[in-house]
N, C-alpha and C positions, 0 to 999 in steps of 0.2 A: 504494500500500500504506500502509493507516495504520496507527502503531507508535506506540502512550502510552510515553513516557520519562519518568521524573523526573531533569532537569536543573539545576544551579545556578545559580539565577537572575542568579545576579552575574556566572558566565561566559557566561551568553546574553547580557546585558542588554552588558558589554564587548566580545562579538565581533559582536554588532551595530550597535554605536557606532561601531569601529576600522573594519570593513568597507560601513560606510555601510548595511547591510543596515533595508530597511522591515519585514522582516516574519520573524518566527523560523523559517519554515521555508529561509527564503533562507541565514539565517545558520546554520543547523544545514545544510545541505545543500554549502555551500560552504566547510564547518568539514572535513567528511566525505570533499571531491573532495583537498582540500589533506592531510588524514593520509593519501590511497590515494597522493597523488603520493609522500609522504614516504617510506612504503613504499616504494614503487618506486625508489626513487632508494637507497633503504639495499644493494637487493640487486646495485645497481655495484660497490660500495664492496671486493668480495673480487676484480673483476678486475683492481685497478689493481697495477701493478707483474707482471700476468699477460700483458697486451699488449706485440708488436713492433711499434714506430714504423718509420717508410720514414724513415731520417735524409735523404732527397733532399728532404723536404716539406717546402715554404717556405709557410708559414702566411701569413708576411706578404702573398704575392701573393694572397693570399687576401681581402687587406682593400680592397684597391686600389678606387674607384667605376671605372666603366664609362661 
């Protein structure tokens, strides 16, 4: 799907710098996947303190290598 934007060239031209990006649709398109995570991740933010912990859980053995 092609979409004409007018973009700021000084934030393309930076977030293709920072992310090594060769080509502006790389950097527009991996600008796009990182605000959808960000989203996602904001709409945790109202369960914490909503969840019951198993206080048996021992996280540490968790880290052990095998």
């Amino acid at each position: 799907m092609e979409i004409k934007l007018e973009i700021d060239g000084r934030l393309l031209k930076r977030t293709m710098e920072l992310g090594g990006h060769r080509t502006k649709k790389s950097a527009v398109t991996e600008a796009l996947k990182a605000y959808i995570r960000h989203l996602e991740q904001e709409k945790i933010i109202p369960l914490f303190g909503e969840m019951e912990y198993d206080p048996g859980y021992d996280y540490k053995k968790q880290r052990t290598v095998r």
